[in-house]
C-alpha positions in Angstrom: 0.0 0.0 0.0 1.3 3.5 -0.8 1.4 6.3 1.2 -0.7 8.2 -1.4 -3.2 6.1 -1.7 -3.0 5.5 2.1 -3.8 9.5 2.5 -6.6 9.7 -0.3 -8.4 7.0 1.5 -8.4 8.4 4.9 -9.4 11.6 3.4 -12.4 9.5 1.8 -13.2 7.8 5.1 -13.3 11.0 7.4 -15.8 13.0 4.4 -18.2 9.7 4.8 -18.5 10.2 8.7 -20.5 12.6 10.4 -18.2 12.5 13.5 -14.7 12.2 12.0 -11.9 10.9 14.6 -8.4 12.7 14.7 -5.9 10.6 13.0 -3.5 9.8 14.9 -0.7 9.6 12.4 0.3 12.7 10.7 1.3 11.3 7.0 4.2 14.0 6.6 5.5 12.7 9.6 5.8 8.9 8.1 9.2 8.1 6.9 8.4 5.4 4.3 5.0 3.9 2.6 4.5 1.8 5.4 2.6 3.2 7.6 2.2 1.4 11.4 -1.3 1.4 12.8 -2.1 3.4 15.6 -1.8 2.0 19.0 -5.0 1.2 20.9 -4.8 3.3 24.2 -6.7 2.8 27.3 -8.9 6.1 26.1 -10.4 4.4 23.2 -12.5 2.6 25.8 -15.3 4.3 26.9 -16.1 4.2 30.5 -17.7 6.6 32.8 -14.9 7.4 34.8 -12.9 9.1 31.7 -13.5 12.5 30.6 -16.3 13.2 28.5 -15.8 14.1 24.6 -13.9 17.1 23.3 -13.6 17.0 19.4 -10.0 18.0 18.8 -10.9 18.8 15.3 -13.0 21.8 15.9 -10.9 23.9 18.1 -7.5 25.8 17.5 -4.6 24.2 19.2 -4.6 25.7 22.6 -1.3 27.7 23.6 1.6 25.6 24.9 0.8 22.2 23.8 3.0 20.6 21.2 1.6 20.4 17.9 2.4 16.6 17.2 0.2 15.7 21.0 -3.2 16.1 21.6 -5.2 14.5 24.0 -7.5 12.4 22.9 -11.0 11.1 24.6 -14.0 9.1 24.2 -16.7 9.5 22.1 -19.7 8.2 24.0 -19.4 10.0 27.5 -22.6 12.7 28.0 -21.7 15.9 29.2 -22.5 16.3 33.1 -20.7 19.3 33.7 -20.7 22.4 32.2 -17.0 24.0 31.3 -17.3 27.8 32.2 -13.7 28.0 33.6 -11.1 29.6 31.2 -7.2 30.3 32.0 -8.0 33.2 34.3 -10.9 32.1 36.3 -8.8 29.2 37.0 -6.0 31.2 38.3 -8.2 33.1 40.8 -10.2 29.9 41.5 -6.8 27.9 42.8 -5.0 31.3 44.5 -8.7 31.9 46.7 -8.8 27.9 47.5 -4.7 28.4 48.7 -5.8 31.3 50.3 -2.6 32.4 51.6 -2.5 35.1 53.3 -6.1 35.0 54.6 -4.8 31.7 56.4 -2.0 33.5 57.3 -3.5 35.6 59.3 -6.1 33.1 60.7 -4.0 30.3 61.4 -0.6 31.9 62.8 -1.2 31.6 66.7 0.4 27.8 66.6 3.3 29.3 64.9 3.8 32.0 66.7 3.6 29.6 70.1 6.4 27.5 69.0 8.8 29.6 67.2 7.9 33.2 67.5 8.3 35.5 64.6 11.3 34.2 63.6 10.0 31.0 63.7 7.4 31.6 61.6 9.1 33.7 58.7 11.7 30.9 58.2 8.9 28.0 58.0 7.2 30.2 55.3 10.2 30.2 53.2 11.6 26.5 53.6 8.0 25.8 53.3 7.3 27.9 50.3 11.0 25.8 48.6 9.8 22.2 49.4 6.0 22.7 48.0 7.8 24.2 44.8 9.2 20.5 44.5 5.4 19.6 45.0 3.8 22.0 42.6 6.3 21.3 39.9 5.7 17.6 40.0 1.8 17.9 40.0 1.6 20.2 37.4 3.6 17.7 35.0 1.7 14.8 35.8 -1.8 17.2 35.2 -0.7 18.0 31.5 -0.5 13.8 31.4 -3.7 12.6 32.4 -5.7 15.8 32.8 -8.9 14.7 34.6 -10.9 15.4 38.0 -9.9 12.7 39.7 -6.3 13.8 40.5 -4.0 12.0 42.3 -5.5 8.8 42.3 -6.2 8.5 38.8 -2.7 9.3 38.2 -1.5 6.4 40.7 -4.0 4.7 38.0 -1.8 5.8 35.4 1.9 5.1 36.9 1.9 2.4 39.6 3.4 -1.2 38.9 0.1 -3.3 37.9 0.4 -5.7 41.3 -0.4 -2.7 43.6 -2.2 -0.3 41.3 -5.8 -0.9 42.7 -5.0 -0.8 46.4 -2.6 2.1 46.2 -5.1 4.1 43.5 -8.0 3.3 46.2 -5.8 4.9 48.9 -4.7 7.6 46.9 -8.0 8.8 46.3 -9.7 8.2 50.1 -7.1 10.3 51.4 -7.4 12.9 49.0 -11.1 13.2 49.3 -10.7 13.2 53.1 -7.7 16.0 52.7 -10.0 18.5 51.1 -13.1 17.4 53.0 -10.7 18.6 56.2 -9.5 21.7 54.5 -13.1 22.5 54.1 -13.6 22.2 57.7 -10.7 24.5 58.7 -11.9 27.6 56.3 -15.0 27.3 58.0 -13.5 26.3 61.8 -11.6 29.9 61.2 -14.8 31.7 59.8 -16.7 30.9 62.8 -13.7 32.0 65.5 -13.5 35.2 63.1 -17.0 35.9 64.2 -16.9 35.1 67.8 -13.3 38.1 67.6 -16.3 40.7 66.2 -18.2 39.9 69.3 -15.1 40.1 71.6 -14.2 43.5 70.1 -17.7 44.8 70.5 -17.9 43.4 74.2 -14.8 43.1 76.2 -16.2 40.8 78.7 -17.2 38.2 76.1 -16.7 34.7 76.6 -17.4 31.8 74.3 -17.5 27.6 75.1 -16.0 25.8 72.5 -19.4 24.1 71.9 -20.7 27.8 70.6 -17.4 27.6 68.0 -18.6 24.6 66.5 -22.1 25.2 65.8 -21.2 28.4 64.3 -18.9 26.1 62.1 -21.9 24.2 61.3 -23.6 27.2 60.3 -21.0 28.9 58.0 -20.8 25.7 56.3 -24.0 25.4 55.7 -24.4 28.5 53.9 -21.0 28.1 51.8 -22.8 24.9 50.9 -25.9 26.5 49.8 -24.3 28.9 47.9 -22.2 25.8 46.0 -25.5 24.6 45.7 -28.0 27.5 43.7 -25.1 29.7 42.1 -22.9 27.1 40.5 -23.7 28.5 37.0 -22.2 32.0 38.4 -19.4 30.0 40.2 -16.6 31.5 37.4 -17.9 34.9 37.3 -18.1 35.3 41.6 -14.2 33.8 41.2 -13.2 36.2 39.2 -14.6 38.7 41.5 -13.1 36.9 45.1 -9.7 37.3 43.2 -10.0 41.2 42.3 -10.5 40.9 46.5 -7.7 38.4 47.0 -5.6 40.7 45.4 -6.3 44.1 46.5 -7.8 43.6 50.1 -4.7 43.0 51.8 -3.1 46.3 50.4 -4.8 48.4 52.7 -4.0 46.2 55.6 -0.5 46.6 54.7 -0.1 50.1 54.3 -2.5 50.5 57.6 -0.1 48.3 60.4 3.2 50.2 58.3 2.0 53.7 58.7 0.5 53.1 62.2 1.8 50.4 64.3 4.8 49.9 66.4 7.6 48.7 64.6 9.8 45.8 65.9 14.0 45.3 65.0 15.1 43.4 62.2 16.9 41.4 64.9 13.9 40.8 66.4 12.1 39.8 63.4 14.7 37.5 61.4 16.8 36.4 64.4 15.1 35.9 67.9 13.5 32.5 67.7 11.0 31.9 70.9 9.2 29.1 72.9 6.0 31.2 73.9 3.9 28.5 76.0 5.0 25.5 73.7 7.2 23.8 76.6 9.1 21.8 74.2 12.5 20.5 75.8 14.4 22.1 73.4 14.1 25.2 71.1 14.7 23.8 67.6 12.0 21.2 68.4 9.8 23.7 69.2 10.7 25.4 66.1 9.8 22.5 63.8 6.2 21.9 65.6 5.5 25.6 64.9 5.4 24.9 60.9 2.8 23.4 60.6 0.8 26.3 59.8 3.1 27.5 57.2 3.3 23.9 55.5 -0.8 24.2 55.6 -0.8 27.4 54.0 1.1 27.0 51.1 -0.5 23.4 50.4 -3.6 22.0 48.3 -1.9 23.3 44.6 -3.7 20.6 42.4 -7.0 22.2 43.5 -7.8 23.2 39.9 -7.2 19.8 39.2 -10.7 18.3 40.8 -12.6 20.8 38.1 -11.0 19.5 35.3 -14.0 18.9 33.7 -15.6 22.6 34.1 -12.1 24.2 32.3 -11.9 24.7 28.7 -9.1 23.0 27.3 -8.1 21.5 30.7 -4.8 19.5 28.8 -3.3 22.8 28.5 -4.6 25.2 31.3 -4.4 23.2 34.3 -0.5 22.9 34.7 -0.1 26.8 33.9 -2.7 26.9 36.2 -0.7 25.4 38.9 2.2 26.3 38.5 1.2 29.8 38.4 -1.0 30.6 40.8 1.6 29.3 43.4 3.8 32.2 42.3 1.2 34.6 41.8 0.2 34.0 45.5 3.7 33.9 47.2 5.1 38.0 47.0 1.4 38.5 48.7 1.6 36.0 51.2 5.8 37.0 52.2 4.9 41.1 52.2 1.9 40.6 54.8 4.0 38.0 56.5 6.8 40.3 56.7 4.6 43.0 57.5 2.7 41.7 60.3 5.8 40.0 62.0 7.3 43.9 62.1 4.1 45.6 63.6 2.5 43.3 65.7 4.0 44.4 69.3 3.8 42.9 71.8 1.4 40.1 72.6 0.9 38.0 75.9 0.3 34.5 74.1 -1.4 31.9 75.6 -3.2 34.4 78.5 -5.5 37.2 76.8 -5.2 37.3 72.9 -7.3 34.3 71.6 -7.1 36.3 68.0 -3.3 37.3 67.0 -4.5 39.2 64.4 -7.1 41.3 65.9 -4.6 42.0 68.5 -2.5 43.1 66.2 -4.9 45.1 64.3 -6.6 47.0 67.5 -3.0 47.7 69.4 -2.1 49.5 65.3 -5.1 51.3 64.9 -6.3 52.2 68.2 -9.3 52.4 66.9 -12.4 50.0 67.4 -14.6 51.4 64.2 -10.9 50.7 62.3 -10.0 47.3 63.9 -14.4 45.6 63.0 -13.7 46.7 59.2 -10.5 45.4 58.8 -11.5 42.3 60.7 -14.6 42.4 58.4 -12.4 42.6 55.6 -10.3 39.1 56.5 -13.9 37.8 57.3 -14.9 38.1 54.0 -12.3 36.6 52.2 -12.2 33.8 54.1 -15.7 33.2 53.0 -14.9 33.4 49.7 -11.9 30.7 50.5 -14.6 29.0 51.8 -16.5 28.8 48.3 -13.7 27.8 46.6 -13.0 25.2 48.8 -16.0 23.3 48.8 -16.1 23.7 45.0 -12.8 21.2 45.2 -13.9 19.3 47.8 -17.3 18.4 46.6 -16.1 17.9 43.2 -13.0 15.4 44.2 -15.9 13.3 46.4 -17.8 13.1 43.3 -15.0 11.6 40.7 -14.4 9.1 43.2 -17.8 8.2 44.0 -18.7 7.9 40.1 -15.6 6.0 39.5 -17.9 3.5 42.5 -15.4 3.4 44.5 -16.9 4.3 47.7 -20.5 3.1 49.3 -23.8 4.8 47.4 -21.9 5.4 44.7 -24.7 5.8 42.3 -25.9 8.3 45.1 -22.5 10.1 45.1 -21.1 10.5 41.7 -25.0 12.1 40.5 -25.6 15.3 39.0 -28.6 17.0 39.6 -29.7 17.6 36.0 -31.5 21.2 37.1 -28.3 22.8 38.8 -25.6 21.0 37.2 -23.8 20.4 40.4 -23.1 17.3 42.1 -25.4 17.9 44.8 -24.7 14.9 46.6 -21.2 15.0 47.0 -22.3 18.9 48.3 -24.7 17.0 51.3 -21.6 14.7 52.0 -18.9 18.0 51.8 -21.6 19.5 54.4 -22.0 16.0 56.4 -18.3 15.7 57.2 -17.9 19.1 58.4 -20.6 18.8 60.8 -18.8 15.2 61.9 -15.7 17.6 62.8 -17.6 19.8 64.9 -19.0 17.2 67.3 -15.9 15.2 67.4 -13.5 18.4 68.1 -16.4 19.5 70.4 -14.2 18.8 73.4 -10.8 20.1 72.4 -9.5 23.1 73.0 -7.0 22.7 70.0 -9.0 21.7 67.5 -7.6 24.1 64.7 -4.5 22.1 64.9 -6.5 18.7 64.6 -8.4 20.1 61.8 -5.6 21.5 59.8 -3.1 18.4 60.7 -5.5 16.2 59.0 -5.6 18.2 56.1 -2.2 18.4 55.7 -1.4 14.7 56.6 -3.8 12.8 54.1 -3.2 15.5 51.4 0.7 14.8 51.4 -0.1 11.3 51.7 -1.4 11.3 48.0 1.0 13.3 46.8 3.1 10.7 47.8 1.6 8.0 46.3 1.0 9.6 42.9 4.9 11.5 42.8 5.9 7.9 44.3 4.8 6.2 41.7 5.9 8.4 39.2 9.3 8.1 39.9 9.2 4.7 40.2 8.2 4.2 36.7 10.9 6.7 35.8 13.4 4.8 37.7 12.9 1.8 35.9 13.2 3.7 32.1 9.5 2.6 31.4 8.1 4.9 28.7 5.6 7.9 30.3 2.5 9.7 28.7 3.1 12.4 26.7 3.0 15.8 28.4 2.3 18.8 27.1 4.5 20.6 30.0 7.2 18.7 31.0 10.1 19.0 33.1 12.5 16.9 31.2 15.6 15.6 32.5 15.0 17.6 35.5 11.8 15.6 36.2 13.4 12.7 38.3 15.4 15.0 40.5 12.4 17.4 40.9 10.0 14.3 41.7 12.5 13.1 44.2 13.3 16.4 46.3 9.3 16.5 46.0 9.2 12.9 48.0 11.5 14.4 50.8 9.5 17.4 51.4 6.1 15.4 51.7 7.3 13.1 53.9 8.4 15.7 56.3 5.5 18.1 55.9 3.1 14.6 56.9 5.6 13.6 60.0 4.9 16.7 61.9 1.7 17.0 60.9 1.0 14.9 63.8 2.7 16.8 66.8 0.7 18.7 69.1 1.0 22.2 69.7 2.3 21.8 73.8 4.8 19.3 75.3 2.8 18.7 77.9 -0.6 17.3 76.8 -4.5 16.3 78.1 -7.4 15.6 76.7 -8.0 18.9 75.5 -4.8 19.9 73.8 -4.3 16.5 72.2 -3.7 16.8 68.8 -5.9 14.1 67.8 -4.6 13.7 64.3 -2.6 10.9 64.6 -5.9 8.7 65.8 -8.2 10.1 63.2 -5.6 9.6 60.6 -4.6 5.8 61.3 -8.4 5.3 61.4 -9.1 6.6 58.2 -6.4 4.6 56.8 -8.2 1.4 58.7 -11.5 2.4 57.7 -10.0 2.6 53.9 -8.6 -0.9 54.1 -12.1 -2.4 55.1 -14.0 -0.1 52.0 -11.1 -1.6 49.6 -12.0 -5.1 50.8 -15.8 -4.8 50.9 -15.7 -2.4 46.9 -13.4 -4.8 45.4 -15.7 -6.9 43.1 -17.2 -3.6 42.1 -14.3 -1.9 41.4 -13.7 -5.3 39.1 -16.4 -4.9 37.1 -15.2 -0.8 36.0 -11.3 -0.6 36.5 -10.0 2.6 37.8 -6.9 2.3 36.0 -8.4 3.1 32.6 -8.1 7.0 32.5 -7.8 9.4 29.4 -3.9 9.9 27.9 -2.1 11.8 25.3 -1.5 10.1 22.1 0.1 11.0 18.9 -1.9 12.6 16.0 
């Protein structure tokens, strides 16, 4: 057969169908008259855990992918979910579910406990370094198998065959259950944001824990219901949360520089402090105090979980990633750097439950000024909040339509009026109200919450890296990427390893040496119970997961 003839015939072939199929062989590209087949890839099967169809053939090329690549999916999968995310929406949607330097400021009082401010500034920078490792690597293995799923459905795509269902099935519990957490500490610091209005307002005020958590409860709920009824304006309200993401924290800034206290350099940079930690020693007390920073510069692949509401998600979702990690971090160091100068003095531990409105009324000495401001950081948690649950809700639901966990049917649904998967909302919603009553009791539950979080998310960044490099190791041949990091990848991947493992071992410390029921950091039970809890699901799902097998996700292929 000649390569002419070869040509006119698949020109003949593609004019007689009414859905023409990319071929997958440019004939310019062939280098004599015989012509290979193409290679049957695992996304010529059609199942309903693969994304649905995009007809290559119809769109331009989108900007940064290769011209001789282009993913290719099945033909048969009905649209669910409707893709109103473009390049920038993305962006803002991933820097307000980071949130950076709202959880800065809501999440520092652990930090500054074990560490002080000197503490705290060097976490944020070794912390910043290690998850660059982290953001590199996921955004690589996005641009290969682009799809909501994540981490798990790239264990899918790189672990050895003998563990590949087990360690996908982990993967993706322990992400679900990492976002479901992060959820629950947006809201957690919403509802102890509130309770700081009322002890500005009233100087004698006093809250129980218990009053705390049901607010919790309450701000979820309404994050929730917005999620619910306003998902078809959920791009346009992102755009909008980052306009605030980006200019709210400019008047804070200029405000504590132009009115507060200053503190020395020395101070800053150099004086590192045990402030009611009562760790034996001070580098130890050092290393508990990052756990904050390694929370806030975490959860990167967030854009990764809407994969299938982003237009031209091959392309945009490692740009995505990668950028919005940089766009985020001159923010998050110039507040950092600026609160750590003007916050004064404060008596940790005794009568400032809230650092930053502390810091805030001592710089403005003004109440009016100290409730807007307050407001302000209020706010934008909320809209973290939002963002939050969008990821959350929509991770629960790729795994619960892949029927991986119980209900599944139930789960992975989309209500056909909203376009949401309301379900997976009602679960999102469920699990934060779990937290509540089971942190009911503890006095540090923000560490709890947020050391969960940190300690399952890692975990499948581990898994998925892990397996990566594995296959690397061993010189087996890897999807095609339309952003890769080339020779560099193996190194990158590996330095990525290190920095997860460490991040997940001190996840697990409590904030004080000396420890009770209430102080506890109760990670470390709920964690290994998960992981339990996991084992038994794998067991009990196993013949279902038989019948559709995870490992069949959507891949790059040659045209």
């Amino acid at each position: 057969m000649t390569l002419q003839y070869t040509y006119t015939q698949l020109l003949l072939d593609m004019q007689s169908h009414p859905e023409p199929e990319t071929p997958l062989l440019k004939p310019h590209l062939a280098q004599n008259d015989q012509i290979p087949p193409p290679a049957r890839t695992d996304s010529d099967i059609t199942t309903s855990s693969s994304s649905e169809h995009l007809n290559p053939s119809h769109r331009p090329l989108p900007r940064g992918l290769s011209n001789d690549f282009r993913k290719k999916e099945p033909v048969n999968r009905k649209k669910e979910m409707q893709r109103n995310f473009r390049l920038v929406s993305t962006i803002s949607f991933t820097s307000l579910v980071t949130g950076t330097w709202e959880a800065l400021l809501a999440a520092n009082s652990m930090a500054l406990t074990n560490g002080g401010t000197a503490g705290f500034f060097w976490s944020m920078i070794w912390c910043y370094i290690g998850q660059l490792f982290i953001v590199l690597s996921l955004a690589e293995m996005s641009s290969m198998v682009p799809v909501a799923g994540g981490p798990y459905q790239w264990v899918a795509e790189f672990a050895s065959s003998k563990y590949r269902r087990l360690l996908t099935y982990c993967a993706g519990t322990l992400c679900s259950i990492g976002w479901q957490a992060r959820f629950a500490a947006t809201c957690y610091w919403s509802a102890r944001i509130i309770l700081a209005l009322c002890w500005l307002t009233r100087a004698n005020f006093e809250y129980k824990q218990w009053q705390q958590n049901l607010l919790t409860i309450a701000v979820a709920f309404c994050v929730s219901s917005f999620n619910a009824f306003a998902a078809g304006h959920l791009s346009l309200a992102e755009g909008f949360f980052a306009i605030c993401h980006i200019y709210a924290f400019i008047p804070i800034v200029i405000s504590l520089w132009t009115m507060a206290r200053k503190r020395s350099a020395s101070e800053v940079f150099t004086q590192f402090t045990d402030n009611g930690g009562g760790w034996p020693s001070l580098a130890t007390s050092v290393l508990v105090g990052q756990l904050p920073a390694i929370f806030i510069v975490s959860g990167s692949e967030a854009v990764v979980h809407i994969a299938e509401e982003v237009e031209e998600p091959e392309s945009i979702l490692p740009r995505c990633i990668f950028w919005s990690f940089l766009a985020n971090m001159p923010a998050t160091l110039l507040l950092l750097i600026t609160y750590l100068f003007n916050m004064g003095e404060l008596r940790l531990g005794t009568d400032v439950k809230h650092p930053f409105v502390s810091v805030f009324k001592s710089a403005m000495d003004s109440e009016q000024a100290t409730l807007g401001f307050t407001i302000l950081v209020l706010s934008m948690l909320l809209m973290n909040s939002v963002s939050t649950m969008v990821t959350a809700s929509r991770h629960l639901f790729a795994f619960g339509r892949d029927q991986a966990l119980f209900f599944s049917p139930w789960i992975g649904k989309v209500d056909p009026k909203l376009k949401v998967p309301l379900n997976a909302i009602y679960l999102t919603l469920l699990f934060t109200i779990v937290m509540s009553c089971v942190t009911i009791g503890a006095s540090a539950a923000s560490s709890t919450i947020i050391g969960l979080a940190t300690s399952t998310l890692m975990s499948s960044y581990l898994l998925s890296i892990g397996s990566l490099v594995l296959k690397r190791f061993r010189g087996a041949q890897l999807p095609n990427a339309s952003w890769s990091l080339g020779k560099a990848g193996f190194a990158i991947n590996c330095l990525a390893l290190i920095y997860a493992t460490w991040a997940m071992f001190w996840s697990f410390w409590p904030v004080h040496y000396h420890v009770d029921r209430g102080n506890f950091n109760y990670n470390c039970v709920l964690f290994l119970g998960w992981i339990a809890l996991t084992l038994v699901m794998f067991v009990l799902r196993q013949r279902r997961m038989d019948q559709r097998p995870m490992e069949i996700v959507p891949r790059w292929t040659p045209r």
